[in-house]
N, C-alpha and C positions, 0 to 999 in steps of 0.2 A: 521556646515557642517559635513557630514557625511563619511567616507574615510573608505577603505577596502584596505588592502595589500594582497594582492597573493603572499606569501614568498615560498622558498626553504623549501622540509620537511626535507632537512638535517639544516639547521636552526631552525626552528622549533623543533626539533628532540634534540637539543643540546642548544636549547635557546639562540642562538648566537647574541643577542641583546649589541654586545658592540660596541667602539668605532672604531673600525676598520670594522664597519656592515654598507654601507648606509643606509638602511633603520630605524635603531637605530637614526641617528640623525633627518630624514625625520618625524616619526612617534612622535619622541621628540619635534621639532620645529612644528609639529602640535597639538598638545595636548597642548601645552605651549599658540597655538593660539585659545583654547579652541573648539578645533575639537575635535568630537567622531571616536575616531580609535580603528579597529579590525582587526584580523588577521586572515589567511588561508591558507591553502593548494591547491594543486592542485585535488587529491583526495578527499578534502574536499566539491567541484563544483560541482551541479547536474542539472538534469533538469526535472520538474514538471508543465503537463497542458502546456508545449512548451513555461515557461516563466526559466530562470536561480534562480539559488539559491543555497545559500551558506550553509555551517557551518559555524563558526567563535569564536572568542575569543575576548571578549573585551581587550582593554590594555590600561595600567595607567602608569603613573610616581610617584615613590617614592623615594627619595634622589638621585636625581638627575640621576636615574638610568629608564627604562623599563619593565614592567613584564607584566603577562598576567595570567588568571585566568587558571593555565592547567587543570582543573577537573569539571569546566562547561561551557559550549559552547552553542550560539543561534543560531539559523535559521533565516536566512535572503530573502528574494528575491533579488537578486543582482541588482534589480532597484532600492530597498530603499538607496541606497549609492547615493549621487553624483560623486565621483569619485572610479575608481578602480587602482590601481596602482598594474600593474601586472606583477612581479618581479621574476619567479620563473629562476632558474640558468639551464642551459644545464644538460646534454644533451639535446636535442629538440629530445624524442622520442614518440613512440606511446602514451603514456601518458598524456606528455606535447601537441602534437596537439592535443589530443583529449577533452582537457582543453581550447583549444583555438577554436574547434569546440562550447563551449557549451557555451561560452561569445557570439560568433556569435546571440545569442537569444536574447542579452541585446540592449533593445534601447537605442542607442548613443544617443538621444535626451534629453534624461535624464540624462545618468550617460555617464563621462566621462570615457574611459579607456586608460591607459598611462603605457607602450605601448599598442595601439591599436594591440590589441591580432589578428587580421587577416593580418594585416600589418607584428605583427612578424612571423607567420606562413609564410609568402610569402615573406619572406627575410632571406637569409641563411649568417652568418654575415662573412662569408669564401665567399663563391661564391659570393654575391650580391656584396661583395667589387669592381669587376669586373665589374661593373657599373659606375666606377670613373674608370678606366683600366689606362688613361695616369698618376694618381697621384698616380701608385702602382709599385714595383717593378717588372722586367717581370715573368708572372704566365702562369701557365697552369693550366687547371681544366679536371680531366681524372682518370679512373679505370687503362687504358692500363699501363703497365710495360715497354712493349718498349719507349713509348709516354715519359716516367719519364727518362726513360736511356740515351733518346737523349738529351730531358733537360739537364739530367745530365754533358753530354758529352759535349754539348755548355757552359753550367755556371760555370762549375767545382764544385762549391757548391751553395747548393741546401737547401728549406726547405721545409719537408712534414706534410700537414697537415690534420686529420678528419674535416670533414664539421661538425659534431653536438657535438663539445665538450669544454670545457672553461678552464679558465686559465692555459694556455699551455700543456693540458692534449692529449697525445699520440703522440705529435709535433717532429719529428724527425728533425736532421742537417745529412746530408750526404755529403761529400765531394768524390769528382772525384778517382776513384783508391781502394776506402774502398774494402776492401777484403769481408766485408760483405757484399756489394750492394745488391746481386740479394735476399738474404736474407731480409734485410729490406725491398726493394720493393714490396716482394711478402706478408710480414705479415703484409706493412700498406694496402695493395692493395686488401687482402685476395685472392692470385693469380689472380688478375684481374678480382675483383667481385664489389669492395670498391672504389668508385668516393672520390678524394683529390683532394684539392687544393697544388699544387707544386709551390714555389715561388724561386727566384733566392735570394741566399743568400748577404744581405747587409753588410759589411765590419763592419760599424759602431755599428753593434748588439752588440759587446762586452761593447759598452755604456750605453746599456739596447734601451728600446721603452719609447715613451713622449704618453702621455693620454693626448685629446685633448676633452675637452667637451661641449657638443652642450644644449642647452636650445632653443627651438624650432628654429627660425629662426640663432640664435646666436650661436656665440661662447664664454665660459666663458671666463675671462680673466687671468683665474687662470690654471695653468697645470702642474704634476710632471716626474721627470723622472723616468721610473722603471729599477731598475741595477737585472743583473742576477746573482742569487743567488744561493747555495747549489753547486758552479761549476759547473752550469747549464749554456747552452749558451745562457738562456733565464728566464725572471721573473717569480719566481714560490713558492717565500715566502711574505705575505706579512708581512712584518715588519718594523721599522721606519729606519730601516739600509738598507732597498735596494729602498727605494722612499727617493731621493731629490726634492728637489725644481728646477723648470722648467722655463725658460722663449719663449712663443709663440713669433715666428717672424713677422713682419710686411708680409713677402712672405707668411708663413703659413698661415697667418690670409685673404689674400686676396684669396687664393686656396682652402682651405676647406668652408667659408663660402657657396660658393655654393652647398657644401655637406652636412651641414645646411640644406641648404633650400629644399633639392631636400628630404630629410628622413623626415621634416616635412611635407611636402605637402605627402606624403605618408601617415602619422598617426604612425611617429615614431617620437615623441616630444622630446626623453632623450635618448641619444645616447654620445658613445665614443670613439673615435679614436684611434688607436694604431699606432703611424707613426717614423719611423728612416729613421735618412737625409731628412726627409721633401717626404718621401713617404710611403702611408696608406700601410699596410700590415693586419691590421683587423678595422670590425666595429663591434663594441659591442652597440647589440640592448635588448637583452632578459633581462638581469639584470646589465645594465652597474655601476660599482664599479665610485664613485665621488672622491675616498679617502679625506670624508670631511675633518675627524679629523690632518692628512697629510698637508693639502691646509690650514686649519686654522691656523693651529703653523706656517705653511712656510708664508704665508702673511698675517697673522694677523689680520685676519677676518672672516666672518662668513658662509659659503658660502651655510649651508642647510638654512639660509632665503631666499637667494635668488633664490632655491629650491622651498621651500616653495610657494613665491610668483608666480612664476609662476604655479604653479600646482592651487592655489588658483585660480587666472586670469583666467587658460585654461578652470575652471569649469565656474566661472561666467561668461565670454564670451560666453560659450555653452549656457547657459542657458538663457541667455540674448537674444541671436538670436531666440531661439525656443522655446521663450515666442509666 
């Protein structure tokens, strides 16, 4: 089988293929299962004669490690892949959609792609959370200033968030009386230019957010907890000191399953939950982190196989039908 990554070019950029990379163990546990895997950017993507096509890098394993050949690269048609596995990290700007414009050309009948790169374009993983609205904390989604102050004024604290940016990049806490308020409001708002998501601040943040992971229909049954770090009021190192080990509730597990199934039937197969107190506050769709390496020491198992396997499954099923 043939696999393509759509990696980060800040990854890429700094060869960040370790154990704290999902796709370092996805890319491993496939080559191990004697897959041809390459690697790309998003720059890397073009389009010729109205068919897709890549650059890429082949990539091997040697001592138990990852590399990639940096100083020659092939051209591909992104239909010669069975799968794409299209992982590029936030922002989601003009770039990034326009990356996900030019997969828009790839026959799904052929080649799989995970995320279905139109599905993430038409899911903003801040706003669309607002699609599950009863399992979230009460939100507002709004540029206006005032609209944030009255929030403000009802919740007493408050969390502001950009819609196109990832781990916990530009996330403010504001509490009721801050002599800074109108200040903040106005530099996350850009004076009331800039649409956020505003959430009512959960009590229990100081215990960090649980990562809750979906495998298409499913829920893993593995999950950590992430503690906020650098005296931050929220996750924003990762390292083996602020991810413990997790246990899903039987309640959680019967409430998010539907969220499952509703991002699957979308064409969003690998999705992640960010939920405190048993309520979503993000979904992570574009390059959701698994924290294999994390989940493997804490239960003692393997969890990019079963990874693997399914992404294996998603192709052959495709393929299978539209034979």
């Amino acid at each position: 089988m043939k696999i393509l990554f759509v990696i980060d070019r800040v990854e890429l950029k700094y060869f960040e293929f370790n154990q704290l990379v999902t796709n370092f163990w996805l890319i491993k546990s496939l080559l191990e299962r004697g897959c041809e895997v390459y690697i790309s950017t998003i720059d890397m993507l073009k389009l010729r004669h109205s068919q897709a096509y890549s650059d890429c890098y082949k990539s091997y394993e040697q001592d138990n490690n990852i590399f990639y050949d940096k100083h020659s690269f092939v051209e591909f048609c992104v239909n010669d892949f069975d799968v794409v596995m299209f992982r590029p990290d936030p922002p989601v700007d003009l770039d990034y959609i326009n990356a996900t414009y030019i997969l828009d050309f790839v026959d799904k009948s052929k080649t799989v792609i995970i995320n279905d790169a139109t599905a993430i374009r038409n899911f903003n993983e801040k706003l669309h959370s607002v699609l599950f609205n009863d399992l979230m904390p009460e939100n507002i989604v709004t540029s206006s200033c005032q609209d944030i102050l009255n929030f403000l004024n009802e919740n007493k604290e408050i969390i502001l968030k950009p819609l196109n940016q990832c781990f916990g990049g530009g996330v403010m806490y504001l509490k009721h009386g801050d002599k800074n308020t109108a200040v903040i409001i106005n530099q996350m708002t850009q004076n009331g230019s800039k649409v956020l998501m505003v959430q009512k601040y959960i009590d229990k943040a100081i215990y960090g957010d649980k990562r809750v992971l979906f495998l298409g229909d499913n829920i893993l049954p593995y999950c950590v907890q992430k503690l906020p770090s650098n005296n931050d009021f929220k996750f924003c190192e990762h390292n083996d000191s602020n991810i413990k080990k997790a246990v899903l509730s039987d309640d959680e597990l019967v409430k998010f399953t539907p969220v499952a199934k509703k991002l699957n039937s979308m064409g969003i197969y690998m999705a992640g939950l960010d939920v405190i107190d048993g309520k979503i506050i993000e979904i992570n769709v574009t390059s959701p982190c698994y924290f294999i390496k994390e989940i493997n020491s804490h239960f003692g198992c393997n969890v990019e196989n079963d990874i693997t396997d399914f992404i294996l499954s998603k192709v052959m099923n495709t393929l299978f039908v539209n034979k």
